[in-house]
C-alpha positions in Angstrom: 87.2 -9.1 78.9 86.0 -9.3 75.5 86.5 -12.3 73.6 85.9 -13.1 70.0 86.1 -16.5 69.9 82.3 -17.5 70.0 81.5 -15.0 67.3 85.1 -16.0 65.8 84.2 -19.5 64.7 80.4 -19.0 63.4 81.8 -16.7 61.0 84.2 -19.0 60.4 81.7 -21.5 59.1 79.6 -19.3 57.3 82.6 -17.4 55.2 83.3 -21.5 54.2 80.0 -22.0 53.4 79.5 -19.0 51.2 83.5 -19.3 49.9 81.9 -22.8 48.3 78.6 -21.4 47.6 80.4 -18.6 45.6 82.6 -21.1 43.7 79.5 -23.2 42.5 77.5 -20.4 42.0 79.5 -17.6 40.9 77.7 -14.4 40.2 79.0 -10.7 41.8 76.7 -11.0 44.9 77.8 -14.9 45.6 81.8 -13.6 45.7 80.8 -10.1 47.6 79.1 -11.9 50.0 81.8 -14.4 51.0 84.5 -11.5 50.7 82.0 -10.0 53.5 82.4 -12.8 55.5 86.2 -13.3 55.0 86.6 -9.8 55.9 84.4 -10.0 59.6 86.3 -13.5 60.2 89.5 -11.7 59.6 88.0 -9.2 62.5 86.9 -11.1 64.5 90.4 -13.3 64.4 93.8 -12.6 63.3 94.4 -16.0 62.4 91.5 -16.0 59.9 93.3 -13.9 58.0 94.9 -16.5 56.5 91.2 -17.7 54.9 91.8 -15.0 52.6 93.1 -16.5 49.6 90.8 -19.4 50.1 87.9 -17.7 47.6 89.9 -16.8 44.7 92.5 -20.2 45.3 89.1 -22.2 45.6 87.9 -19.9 42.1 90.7 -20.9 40.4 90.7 -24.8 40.9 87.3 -25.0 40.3 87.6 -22.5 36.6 91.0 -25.3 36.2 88.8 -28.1 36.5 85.4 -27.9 34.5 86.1 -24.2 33.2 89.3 -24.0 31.1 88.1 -26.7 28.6 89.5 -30.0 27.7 93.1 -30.8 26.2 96.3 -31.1 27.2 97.6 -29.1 30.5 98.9 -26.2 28.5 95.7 -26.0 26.8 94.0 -25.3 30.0 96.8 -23.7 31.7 96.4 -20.5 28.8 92.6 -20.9 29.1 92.7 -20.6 33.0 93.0 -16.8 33.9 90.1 -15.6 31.2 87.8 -19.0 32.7 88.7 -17.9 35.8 87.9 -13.7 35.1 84.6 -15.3 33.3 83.3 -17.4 36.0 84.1 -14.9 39.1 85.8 -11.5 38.2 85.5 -9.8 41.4 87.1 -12.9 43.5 90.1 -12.9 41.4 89.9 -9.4 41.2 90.0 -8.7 44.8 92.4 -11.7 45.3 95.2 -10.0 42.6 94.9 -7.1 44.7 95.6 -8.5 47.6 99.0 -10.2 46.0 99.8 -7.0 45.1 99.3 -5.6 48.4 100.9 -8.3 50.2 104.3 -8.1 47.4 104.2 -3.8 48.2 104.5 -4.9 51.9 107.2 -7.6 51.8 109.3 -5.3 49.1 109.0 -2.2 51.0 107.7 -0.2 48.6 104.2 0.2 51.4 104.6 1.8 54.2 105.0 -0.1 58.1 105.3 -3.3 56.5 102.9 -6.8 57.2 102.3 -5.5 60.4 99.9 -3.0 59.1 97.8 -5.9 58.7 98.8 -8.0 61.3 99.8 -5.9 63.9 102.7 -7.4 66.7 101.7 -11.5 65.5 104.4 -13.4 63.9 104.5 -13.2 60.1 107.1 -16.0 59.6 107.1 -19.8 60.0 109.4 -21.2 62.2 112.0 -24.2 61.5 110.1 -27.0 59.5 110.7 -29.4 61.7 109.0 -26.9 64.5 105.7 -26.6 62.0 106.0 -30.5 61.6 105.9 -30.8 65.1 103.4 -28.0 66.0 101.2 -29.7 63.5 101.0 -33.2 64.6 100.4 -31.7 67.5 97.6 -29.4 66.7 96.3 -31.9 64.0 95.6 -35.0 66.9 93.8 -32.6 68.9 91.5 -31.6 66.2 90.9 -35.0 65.3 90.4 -35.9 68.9 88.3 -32.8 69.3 85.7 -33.7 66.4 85.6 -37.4 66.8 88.3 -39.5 64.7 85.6 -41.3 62.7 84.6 -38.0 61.6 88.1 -37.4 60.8 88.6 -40.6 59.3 86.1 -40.0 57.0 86.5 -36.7 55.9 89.9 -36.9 55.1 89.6 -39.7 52.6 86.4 -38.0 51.2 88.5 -34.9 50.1 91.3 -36.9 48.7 88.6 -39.0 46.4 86.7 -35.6 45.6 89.9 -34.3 44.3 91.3 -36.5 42.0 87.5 -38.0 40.9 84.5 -35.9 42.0 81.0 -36.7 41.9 80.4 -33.3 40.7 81.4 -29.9 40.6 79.8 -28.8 43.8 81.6 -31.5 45.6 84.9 -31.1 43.8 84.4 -27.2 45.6 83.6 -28.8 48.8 86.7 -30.3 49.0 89.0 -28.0 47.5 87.1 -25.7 50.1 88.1 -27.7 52.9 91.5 -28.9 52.2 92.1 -24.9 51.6 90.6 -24.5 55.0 92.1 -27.0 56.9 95.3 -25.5 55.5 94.8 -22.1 56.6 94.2 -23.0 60.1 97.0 -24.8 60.4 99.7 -22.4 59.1 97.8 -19.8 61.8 98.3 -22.4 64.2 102.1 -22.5 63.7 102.8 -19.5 65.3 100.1 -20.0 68.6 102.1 -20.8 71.7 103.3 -24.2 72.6 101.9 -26.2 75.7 
């Protein structure tokens, strides 16, 4: 049989790493490039769709944080979508479309519904306290799988590069990865129990 897996996860890493390139260097070939590698994760996984929203999400936070200007919240909050256009047009772009998309499926007005994109895989959580449970479950065995000081570490390091960042391109890097981190465990949810 033909499995994806191997060729699954190296895309994987390089759609992150040119999702945060793309946010810290925006230009139109920085976004096509990580909408390219979105898209062949997405291929080469079903899961990974779910690391679509990542690039314009990521886009945004970034345009929120050091592109909208100073001020008060509102100031920035009316400044955000024309920072946001500015700094990468085609990844909010594409990523409006793909709201509009996704609302055209879930209100019927598109034809065969999600599983035009999804095919027979589950499109709904489950019971919170199923996810809750799915995820500590999934969670240990990630941090078991990639070493918990590693875990240890990272996890903090996002939090602090959150709320104070060292600079912008780290501020990406952890919006990046708390993004990803997310998307793989919502995909997880629906995966089969042991």
């Amino acid at each position: 049989s033909f499995l994806t897996e191997p060729l699954g996860y190296g895309v994987f890493a390089w759609a992150l790493w040119a999702v945060w390139r793309a946010v810290v260097r925006p230009s139109a070939t920085s976004d096509a490039l990580a909408l390219v590698l979105l898209a062949l994760a997405a291929l080469t996984r079903t899961g990974f769709l779910l690391l679509a929203p990542i690039l314009p999400l990521a886009a945004l936070a970034q345009a929120w944080r050091f592109g909208a200007g100073g001020g008060s919240a509102g100031e920035r909050l009316r400044n955000l979508p024309r920072a946001a256009l500015r700094r990468q047009p085609l990844a909010i772009t594409v990523g409006g479309a793909g709201l509009f998309v996704l609302a055209g499926y879930w209100a019927g007005i598109l034809p065969g519904g999600e599983g035009q994109l999804i095919g027979t895989y589950a499109s709904s959580l489950p019971s919170l306290e199923e996810v809750v449970l799915k995820w500590r479950t999934f969670s240990s065995r990630i941090v078991a799988g990639t070493g918990f000081v590693l875990a240890a570490a990272a996890l903090p390091w996002i939090a602090s590069q959150l709320g104070r960042p060292r600079s912008p391109e780290a501020y990406a890097l952890g919006v990046t990865a708390l993004l990803a981190s997310l998307a793989v465990l919502v995909a997880l949810v629906s995966a089969p129990g042991d």
